[in-house]
DSSP file (Angstrom, degrees, kcal/mol; ACC not computed):
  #  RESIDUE AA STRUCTURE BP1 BP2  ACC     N-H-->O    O-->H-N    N-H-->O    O-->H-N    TCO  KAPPA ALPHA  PHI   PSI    X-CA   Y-CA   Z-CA
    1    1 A X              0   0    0      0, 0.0   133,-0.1     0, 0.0   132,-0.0   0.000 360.0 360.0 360.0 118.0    0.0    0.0    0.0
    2    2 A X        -     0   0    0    131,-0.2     2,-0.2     1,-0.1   131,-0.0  -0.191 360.0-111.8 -65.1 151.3    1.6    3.3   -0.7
    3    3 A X     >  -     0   0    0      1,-0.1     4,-3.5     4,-0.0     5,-0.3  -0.490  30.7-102.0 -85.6 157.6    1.9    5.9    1.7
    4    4 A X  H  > S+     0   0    0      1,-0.3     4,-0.7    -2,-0.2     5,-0.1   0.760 119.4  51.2 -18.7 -58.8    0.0    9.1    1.6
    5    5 A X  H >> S+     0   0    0      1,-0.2     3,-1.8     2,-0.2     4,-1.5   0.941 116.4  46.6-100.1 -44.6    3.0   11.6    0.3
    6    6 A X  H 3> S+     0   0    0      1,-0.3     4,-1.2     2,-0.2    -1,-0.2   0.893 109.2  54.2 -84.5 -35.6    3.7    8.8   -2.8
    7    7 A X  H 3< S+     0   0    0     -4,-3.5     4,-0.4     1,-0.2    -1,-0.3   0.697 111.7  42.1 -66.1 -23.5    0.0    8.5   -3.5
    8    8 A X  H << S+     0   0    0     -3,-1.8     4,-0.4    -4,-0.7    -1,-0.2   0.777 111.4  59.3-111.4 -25.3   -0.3   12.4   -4.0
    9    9 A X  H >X S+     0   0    0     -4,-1.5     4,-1.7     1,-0.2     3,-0.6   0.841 109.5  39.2 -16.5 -57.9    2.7   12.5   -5.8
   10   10 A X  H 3X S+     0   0    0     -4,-1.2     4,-2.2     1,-0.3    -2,-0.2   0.580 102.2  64.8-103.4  -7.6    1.7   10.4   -8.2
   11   11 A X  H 3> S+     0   0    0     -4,-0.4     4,-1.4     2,-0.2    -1,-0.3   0.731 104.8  53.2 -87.0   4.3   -1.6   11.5   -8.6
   12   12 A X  H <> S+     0   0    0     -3,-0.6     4,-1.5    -4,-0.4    -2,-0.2   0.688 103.9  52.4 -91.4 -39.5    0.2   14.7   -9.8
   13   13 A X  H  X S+     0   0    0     -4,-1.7     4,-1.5     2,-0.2    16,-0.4   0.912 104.5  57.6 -64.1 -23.1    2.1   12.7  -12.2
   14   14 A X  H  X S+     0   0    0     -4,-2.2     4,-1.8     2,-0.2    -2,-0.2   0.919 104.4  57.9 -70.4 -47.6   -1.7   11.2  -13.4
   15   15 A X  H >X S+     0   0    0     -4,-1.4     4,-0.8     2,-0.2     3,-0.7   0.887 107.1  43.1 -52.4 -71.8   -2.3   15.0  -14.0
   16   16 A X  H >X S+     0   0    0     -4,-1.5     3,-3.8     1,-0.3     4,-0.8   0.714 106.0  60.8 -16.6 -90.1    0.5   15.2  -16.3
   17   17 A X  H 3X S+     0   0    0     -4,-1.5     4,-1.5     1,-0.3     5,-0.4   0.661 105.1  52.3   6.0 -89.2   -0.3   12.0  -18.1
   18   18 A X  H <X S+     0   0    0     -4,-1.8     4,-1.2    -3,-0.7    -1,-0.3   0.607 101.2  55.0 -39.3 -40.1   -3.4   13.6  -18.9
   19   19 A X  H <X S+     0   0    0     -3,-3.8     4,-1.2    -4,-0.8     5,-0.2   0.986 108.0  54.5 -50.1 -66.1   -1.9   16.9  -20.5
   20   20 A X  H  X>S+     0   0    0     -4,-0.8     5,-5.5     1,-0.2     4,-0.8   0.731 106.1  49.0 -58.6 -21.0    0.0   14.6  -22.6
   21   21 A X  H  <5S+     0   0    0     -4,-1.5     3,-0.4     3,-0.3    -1,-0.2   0.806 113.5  52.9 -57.1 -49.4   -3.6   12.7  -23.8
   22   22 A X  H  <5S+     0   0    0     -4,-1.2    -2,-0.2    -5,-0.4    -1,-0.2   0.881 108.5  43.8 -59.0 -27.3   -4.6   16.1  -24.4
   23   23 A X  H  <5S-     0   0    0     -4,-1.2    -1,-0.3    -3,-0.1    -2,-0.2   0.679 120.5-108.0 -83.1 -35.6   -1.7   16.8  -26.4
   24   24 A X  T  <5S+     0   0    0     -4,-0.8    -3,-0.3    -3,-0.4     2,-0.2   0.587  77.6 120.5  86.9  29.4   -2.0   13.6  -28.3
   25   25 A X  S   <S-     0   0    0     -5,-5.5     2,-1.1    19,-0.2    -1,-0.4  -0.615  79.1 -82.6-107.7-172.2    0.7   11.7  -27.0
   26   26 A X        -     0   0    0     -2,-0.2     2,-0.2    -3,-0.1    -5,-0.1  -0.771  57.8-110.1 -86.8  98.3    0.6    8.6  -25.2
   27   27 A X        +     0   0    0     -2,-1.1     2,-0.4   115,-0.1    -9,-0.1  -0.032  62.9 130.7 -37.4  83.1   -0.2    9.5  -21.7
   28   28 A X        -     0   0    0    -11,-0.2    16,-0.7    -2,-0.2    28,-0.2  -0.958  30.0-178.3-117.3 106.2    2.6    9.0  -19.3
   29   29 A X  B     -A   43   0A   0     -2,-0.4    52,-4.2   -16,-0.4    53,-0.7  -0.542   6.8-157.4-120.8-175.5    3.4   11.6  -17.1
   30   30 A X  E     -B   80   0B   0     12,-1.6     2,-0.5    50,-0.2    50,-0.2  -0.834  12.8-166.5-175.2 126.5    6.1   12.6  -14.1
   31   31 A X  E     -B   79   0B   0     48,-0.8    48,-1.3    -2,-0.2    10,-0.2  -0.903  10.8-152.6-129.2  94.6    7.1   14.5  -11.3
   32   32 A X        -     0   0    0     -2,-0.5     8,-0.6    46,-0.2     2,-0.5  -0.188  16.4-170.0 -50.1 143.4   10.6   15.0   -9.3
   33   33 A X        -     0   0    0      5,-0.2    44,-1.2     6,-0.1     5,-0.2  -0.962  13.6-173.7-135.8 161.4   10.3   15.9   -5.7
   34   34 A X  B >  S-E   37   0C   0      3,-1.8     3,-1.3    -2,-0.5    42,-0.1  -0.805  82.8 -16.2-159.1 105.9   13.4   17.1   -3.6
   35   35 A X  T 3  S-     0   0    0      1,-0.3     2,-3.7    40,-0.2    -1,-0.3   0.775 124.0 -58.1  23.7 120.8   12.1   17.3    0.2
   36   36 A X  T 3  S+     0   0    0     -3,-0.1    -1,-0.3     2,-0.1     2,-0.2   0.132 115.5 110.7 -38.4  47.4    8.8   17.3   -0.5
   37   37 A X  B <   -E   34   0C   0     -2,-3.7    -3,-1.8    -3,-1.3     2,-0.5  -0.557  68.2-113.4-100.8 170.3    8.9   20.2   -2.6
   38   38 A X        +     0   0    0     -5,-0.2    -5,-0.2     1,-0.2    -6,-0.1  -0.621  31.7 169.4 -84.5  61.0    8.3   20.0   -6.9
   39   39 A X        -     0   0    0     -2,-0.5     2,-0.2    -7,-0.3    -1,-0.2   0.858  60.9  -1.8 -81.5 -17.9   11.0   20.8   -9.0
   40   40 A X        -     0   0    0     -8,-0.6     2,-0.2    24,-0.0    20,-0.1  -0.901  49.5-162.2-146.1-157.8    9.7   19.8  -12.3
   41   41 A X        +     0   0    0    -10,-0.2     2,-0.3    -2,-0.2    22,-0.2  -0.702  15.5 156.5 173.5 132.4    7.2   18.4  -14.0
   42   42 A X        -     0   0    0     -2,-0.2   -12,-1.6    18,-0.1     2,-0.3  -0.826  20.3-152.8 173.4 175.2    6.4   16.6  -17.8
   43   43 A X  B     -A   29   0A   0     -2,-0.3   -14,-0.2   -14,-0.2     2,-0.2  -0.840  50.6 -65.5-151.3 157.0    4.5   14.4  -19.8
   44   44 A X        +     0   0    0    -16,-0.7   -19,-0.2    -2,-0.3    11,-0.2  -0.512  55.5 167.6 -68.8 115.2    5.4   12.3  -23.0
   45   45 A X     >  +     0   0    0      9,-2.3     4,-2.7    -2,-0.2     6,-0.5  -0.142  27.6 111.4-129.7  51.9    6.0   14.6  -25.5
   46   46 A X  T  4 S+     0   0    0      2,-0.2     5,-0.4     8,-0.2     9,-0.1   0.720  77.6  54.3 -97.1   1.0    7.7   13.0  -28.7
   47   47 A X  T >4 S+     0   0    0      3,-0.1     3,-1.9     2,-0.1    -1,-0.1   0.895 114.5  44.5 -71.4 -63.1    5.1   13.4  -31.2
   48   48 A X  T 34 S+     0   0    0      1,-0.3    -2,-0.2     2,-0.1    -1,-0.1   0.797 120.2  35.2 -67.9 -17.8    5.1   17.1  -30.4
   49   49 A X  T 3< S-     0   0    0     -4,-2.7    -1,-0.3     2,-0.2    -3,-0.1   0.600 101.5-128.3-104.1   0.9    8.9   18.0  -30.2
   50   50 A X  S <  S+     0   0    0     -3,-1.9     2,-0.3    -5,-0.4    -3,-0.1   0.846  71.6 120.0  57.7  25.5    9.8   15.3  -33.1
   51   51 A X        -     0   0    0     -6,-0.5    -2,-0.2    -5,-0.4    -1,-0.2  -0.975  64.0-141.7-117.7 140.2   12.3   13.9  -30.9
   52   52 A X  S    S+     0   0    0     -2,-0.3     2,-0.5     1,-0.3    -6,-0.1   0.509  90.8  54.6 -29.5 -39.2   12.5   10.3  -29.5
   53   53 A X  S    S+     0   0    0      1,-0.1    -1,-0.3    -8,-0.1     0, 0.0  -0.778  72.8 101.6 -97.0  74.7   13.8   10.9  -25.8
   54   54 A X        +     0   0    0     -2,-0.5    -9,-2.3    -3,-0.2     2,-0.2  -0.415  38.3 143.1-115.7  77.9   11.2   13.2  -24.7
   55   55 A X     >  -     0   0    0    -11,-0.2     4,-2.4   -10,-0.2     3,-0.2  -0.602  69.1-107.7-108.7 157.8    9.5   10.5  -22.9
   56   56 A X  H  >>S+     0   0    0      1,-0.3     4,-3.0    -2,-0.2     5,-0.6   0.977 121.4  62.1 -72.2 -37.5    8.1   12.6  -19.3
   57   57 A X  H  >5S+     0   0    0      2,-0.2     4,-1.8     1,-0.2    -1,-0.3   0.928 113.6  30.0 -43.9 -49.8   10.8   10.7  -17.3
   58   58 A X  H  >5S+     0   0    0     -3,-0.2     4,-4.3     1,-0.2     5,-0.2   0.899 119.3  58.1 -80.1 -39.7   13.8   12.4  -19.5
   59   59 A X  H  X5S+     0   0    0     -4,-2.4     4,-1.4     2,-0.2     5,-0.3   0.915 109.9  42.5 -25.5 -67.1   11.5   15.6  -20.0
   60   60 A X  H  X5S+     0   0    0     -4,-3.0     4,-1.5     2,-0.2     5,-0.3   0.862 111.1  59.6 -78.3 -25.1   11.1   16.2  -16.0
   61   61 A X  H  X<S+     0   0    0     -4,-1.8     4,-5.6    -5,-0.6    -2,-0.2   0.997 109.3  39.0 -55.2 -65.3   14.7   15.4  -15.7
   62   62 A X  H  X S+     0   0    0     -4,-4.3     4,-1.6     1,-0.2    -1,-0.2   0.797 110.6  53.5 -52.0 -22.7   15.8   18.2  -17.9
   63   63 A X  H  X S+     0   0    0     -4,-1.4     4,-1.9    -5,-0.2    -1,-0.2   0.688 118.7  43.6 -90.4 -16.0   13.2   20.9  -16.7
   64   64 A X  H  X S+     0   0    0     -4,-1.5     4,-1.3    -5,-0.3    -2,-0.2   0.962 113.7  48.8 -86.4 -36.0   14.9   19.8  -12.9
   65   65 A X  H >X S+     0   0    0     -4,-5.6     3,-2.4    -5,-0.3     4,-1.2   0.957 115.8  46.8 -53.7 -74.6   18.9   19.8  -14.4
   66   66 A X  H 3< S+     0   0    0     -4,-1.6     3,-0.4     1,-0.3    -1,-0.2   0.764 119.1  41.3 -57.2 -48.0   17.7   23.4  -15.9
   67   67 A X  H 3< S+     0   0    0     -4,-1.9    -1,-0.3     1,-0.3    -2,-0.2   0.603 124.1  32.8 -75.5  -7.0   16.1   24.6  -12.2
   68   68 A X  H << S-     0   0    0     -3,-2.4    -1,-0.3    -4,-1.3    -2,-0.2   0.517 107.5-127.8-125.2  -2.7   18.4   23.5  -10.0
   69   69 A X  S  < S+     0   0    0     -4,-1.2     2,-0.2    -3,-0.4    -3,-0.2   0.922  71.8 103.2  24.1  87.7   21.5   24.0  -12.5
   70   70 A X        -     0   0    0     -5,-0.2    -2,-0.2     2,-0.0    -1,-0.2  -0.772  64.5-153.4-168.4 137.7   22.7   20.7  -12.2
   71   71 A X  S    S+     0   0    0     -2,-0.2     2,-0.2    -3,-0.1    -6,-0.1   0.410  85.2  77.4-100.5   2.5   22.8   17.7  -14.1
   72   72 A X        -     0   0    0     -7,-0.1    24,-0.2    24,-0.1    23,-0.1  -0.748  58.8-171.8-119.6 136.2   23.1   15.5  -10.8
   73   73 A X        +     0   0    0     22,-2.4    25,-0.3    -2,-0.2    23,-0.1  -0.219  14.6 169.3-126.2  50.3   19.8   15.1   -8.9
   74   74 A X        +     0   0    0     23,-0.2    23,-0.1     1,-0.2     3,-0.1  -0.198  64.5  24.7 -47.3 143.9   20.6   13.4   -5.5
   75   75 A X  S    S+     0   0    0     21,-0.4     2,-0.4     1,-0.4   -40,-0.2   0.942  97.0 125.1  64.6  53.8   18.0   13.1   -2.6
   76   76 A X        -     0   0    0     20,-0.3    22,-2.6   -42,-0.1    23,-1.2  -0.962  52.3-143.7-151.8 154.5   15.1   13.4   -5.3
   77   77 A X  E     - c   0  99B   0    -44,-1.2     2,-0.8    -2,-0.4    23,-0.2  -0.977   9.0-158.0-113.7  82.4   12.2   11.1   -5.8
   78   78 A X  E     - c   0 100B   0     21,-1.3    23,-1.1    -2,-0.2     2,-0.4  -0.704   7.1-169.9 -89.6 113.7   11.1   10.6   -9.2
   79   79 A X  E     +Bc  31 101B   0    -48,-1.3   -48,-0.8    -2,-0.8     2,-0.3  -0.653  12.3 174.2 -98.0 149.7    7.3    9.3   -9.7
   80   80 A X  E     -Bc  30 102B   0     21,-1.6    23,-2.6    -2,-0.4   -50,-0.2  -0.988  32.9-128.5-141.2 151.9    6.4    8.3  -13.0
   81   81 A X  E    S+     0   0B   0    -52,-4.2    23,-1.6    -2,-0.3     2,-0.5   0.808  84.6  25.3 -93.3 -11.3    3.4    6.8  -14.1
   82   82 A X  E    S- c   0 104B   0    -53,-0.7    -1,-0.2    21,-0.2    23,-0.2  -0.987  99.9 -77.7-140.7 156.5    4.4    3.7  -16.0
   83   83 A X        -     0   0    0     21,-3.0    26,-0.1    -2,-0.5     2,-0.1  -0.315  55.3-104.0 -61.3 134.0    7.4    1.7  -15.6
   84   84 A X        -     0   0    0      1,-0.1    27,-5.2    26,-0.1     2,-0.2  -0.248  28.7-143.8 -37.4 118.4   10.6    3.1  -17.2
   85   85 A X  B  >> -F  110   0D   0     25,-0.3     4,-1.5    -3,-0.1     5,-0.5  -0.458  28.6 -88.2 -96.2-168.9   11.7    1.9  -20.0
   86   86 A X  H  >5S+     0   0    0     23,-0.6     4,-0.9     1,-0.2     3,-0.3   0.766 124.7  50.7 -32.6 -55.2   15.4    1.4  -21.1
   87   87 A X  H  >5S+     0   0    0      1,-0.2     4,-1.3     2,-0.2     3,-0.5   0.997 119.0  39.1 -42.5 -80.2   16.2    4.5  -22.6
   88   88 A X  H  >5S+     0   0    0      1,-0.2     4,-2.0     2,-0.2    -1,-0.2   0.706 107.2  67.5 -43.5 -10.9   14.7    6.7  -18.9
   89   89 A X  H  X5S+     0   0    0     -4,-1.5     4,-1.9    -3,-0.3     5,-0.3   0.752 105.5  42.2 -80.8 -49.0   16.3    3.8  -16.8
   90   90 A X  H >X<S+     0   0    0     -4,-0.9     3,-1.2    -5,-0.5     4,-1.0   0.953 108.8  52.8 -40.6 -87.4   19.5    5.5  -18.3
   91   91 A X  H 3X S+     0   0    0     -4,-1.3     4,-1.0     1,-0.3    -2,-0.2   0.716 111.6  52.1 -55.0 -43.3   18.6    8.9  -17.8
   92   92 A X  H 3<>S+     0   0    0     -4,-2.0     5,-2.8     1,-0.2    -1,-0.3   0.792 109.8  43.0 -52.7 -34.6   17.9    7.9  -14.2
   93   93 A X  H X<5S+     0   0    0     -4,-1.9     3,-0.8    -3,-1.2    -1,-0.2   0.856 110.8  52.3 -64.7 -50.7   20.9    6.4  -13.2
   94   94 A X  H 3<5S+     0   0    0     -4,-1.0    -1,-0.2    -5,-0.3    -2,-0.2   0.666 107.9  54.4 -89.8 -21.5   23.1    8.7  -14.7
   95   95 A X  T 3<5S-     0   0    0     -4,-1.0   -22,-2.4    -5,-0.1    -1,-0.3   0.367 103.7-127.5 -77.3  -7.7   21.2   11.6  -12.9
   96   96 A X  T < 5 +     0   0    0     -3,-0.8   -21,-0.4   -24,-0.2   -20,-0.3   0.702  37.2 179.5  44.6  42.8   21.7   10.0   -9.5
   97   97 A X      < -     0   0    0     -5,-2.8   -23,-0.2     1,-0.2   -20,-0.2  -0.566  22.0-149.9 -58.4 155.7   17.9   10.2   -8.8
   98   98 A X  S    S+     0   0    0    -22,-2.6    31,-2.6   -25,-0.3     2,-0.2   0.770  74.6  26.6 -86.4 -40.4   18.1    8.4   -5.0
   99   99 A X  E     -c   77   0B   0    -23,-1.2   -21,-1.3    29,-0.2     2,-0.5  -0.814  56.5-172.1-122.2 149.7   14.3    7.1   -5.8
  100  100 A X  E     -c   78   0B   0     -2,-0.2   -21,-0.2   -23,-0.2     2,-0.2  -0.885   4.4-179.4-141.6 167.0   11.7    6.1   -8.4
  101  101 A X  E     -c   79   0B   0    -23,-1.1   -21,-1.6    -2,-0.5     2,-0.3  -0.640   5.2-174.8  47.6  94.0    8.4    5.3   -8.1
  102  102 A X  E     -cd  80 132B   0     29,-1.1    31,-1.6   -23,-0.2    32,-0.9  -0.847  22.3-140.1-137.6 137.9    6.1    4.4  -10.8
  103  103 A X  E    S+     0   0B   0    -23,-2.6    30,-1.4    30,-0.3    33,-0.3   0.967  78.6  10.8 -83.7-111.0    2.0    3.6  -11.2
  104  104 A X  E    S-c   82   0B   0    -23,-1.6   -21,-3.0    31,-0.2     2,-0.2  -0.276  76.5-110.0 -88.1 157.2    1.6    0.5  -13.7
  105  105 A X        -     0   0    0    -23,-0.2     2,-0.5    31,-0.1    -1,-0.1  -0.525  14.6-139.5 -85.6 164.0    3.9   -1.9  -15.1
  106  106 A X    >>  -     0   0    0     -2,-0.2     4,-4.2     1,-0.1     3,-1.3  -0.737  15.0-179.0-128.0  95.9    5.1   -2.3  -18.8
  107  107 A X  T 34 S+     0   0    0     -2,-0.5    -1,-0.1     1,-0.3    -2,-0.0   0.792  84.8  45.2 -72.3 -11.9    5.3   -6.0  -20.0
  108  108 A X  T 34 S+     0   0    0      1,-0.1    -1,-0.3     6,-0.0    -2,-0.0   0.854 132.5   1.4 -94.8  -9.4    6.5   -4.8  -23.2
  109  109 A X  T <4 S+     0   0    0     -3,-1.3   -23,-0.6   -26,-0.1    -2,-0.2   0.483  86.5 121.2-143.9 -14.8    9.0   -2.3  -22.7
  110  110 A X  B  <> -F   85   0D   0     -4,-4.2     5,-2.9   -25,-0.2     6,-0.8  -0.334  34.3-171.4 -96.8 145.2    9.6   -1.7  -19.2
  111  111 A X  T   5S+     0   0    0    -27,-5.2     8,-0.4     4,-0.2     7,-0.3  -0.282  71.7  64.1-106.6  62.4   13.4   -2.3  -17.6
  112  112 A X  T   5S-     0   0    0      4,-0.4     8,-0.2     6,-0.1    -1,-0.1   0.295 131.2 -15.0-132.0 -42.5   13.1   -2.0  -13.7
  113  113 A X  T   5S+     0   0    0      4,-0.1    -2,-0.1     5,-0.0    -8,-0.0   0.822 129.2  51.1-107.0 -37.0   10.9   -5.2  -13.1
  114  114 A X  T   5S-     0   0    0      1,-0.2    -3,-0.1     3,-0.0    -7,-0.1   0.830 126.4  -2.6 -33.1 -80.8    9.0   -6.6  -16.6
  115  115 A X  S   <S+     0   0    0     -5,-2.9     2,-0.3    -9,-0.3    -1,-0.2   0.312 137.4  17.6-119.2 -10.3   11.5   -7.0  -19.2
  116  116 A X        -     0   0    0     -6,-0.8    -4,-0.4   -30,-0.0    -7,-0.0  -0.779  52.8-152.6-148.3 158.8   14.8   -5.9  -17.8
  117  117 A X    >>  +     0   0    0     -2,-0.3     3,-2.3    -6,-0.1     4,-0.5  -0.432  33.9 164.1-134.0  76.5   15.4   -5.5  -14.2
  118  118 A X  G >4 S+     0   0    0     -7,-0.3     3,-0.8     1,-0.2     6,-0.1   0.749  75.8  48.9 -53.8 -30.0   18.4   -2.5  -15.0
  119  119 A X  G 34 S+     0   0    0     -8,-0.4    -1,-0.2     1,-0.2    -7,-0.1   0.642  93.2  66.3 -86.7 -22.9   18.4   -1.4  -11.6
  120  120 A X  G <4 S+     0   0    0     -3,-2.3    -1,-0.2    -8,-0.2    -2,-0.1   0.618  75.9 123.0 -41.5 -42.0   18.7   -4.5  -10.1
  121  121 A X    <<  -     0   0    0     -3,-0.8     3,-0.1    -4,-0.5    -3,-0.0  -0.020  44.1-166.9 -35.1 100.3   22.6   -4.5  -12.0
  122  122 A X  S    S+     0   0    0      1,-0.2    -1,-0.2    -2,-0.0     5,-0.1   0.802  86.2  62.7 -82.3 -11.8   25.0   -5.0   -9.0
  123  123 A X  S    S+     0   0    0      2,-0.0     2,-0.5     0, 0.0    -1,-0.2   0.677  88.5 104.1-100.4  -9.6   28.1   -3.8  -11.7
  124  124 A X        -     0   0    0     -6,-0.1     3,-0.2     1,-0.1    -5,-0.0  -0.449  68.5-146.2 -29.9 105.3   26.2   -0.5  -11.8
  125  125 A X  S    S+     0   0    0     -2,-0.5     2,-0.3     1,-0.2    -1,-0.1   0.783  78.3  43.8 -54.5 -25.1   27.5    2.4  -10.0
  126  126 A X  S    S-     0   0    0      2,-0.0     2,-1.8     1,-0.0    -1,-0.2  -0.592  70.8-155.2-134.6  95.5   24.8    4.2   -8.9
  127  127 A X        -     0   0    0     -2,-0.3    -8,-0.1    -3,-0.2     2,-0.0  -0.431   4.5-160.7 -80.3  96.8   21.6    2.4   -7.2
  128  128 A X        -     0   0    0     -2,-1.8   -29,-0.2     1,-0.1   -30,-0.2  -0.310  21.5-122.1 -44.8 114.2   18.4    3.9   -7.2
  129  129 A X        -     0   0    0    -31,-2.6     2,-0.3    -2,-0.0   -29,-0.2  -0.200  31.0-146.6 -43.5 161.0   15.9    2.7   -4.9
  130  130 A X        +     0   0    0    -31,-0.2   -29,-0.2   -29,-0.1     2,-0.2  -0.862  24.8 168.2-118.8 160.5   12.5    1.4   -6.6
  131  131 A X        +     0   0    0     -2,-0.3   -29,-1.1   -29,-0.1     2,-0.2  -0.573  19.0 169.6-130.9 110.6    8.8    1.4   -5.6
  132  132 A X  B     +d  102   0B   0    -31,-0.2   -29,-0.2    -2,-0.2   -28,-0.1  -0.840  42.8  54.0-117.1 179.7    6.3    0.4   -8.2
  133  133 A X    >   +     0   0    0    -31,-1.6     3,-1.6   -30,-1.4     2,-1.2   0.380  68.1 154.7  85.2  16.4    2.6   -0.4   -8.5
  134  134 A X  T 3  S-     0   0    0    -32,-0.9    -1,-0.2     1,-0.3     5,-0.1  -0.655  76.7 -14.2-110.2 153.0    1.5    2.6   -7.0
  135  135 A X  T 3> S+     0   0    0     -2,-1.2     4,-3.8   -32,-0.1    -1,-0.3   0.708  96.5 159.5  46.6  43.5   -1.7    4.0   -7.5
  136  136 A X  H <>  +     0   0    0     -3,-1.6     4,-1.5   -33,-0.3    -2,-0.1   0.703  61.9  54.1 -60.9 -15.8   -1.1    1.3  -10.3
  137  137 A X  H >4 S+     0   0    0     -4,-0.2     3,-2.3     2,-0.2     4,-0.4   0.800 110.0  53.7 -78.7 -88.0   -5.0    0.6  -11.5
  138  138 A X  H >> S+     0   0    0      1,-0.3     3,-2.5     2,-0.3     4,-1.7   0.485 114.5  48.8   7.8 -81.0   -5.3    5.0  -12.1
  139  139 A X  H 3X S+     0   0    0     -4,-3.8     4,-0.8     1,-0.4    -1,-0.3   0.607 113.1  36.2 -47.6 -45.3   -2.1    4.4  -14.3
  140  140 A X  H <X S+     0   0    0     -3,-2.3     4,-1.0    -4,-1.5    -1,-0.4   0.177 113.1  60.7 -98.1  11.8   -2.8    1.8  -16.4
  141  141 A X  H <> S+     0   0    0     -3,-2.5     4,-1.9    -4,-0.4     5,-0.3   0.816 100.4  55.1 -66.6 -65.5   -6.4    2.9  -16.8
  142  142 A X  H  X S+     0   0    0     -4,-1.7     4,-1.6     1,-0.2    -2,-0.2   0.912 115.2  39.4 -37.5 -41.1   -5.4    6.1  -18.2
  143  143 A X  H >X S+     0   0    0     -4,-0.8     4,-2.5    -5,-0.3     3,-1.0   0.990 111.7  55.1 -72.1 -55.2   -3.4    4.3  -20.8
  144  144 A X  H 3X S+     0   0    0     -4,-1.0     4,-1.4     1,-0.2    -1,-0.2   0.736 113.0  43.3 -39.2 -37.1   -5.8    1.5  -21.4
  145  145 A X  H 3< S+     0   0    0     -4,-1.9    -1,-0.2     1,-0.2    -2,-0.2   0.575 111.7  57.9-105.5 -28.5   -8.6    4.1  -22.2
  146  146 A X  H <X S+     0   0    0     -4,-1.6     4,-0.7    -3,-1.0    -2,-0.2   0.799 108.7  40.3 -63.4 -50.2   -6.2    6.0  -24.2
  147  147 A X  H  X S+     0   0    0     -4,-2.5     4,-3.4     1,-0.2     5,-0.2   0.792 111.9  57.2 -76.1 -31.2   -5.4    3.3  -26.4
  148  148 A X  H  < S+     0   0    0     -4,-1.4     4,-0.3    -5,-0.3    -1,-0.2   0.482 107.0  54.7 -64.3  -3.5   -9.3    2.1  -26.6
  149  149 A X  H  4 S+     0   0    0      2,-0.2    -1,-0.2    -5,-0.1    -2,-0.2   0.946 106.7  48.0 -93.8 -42.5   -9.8    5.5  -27.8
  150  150 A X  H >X S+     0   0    0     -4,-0.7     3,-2.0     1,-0.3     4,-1.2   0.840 110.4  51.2 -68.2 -53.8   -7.1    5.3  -30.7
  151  151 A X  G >< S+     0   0    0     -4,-3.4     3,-0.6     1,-0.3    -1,-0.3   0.898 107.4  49.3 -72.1 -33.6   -8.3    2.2  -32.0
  152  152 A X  G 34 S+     0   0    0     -4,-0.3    -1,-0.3     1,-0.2    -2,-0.2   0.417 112.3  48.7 -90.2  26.3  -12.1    3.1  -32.3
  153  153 A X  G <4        0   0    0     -3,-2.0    -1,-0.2     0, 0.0    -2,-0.2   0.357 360.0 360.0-130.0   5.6  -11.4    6.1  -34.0
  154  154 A X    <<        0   0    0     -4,-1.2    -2,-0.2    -3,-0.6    -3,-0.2   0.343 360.0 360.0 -98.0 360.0   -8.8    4.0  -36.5
């Protein structure tokens, strides 16, 4: 059961998610926290910026590198609403986020438990804590409902 402060977290990362439906991407959103304050903020935007990484994990990374002028995020919490895949797994690592925390899983694509478990990697340098599944039905609803949408209007 997730505690209180992960649950409201994340239900800010569902807001996100939802900008990006609105946008037309495929809804995933994400939120950094550094003592429980916000420093960024994103949603899947790679239809709209015509690049490939601007998946909301790598998105909120950058808008936190650019506010905090750093490219290192230690003692920050990143909720995301679906499990990371490779690419953001990366981007996490390499950012030193201390935490992640993510809403549904992703059996096709996701590396921290599905299909990889990157974080798991004992020859890694830098280990992130994990929490997923929370507020995990929300997440994968959004998506589900998202995709149901796609298809009846193909």
């Amino acid at each position: 059961m997730p505690n209180e402060q992960d649950a409201e977290f994340m239900k800010m990362a569902l807001m996100q998610a939802h900008l990006g439906r609105d946008a037309g991407e495929v809804p995933v959103g994400a939120v950094l926290v550094a003592n429980q304050q916000v420093i960024a903020t994103g949603h899947n935007q790679p239809i709209g910026q015509h690049d490939p990484s601007a998946h909301a994990e790598i998105v909120t990374l950058k808008a936190a590198g650019a506010a905090l002028s750093n490219y290192r995020l230690p003692e920050t919490t990143l909720y995301v609403t679906l499990e990371p895949c490779m690419m953001c797994c990366g981007a996490i690592m390499h950012a030193r986020v201390s935490r992640l925390v993510y809403g549904a899983s992703d059996a096709k694509t996701g590396c921290v438990h599905s299909v990889m478990k990157l974080f798991d990697n004992t020859q890694l340098n830098h280990h992130t804590m994990v929490e997923g599944g929370v507020l995990a039905d929300e997440c994968a609803q959004v998506l589900k409902d998202f995709f149901k949408e796609r298809r009846t209007k193909a």
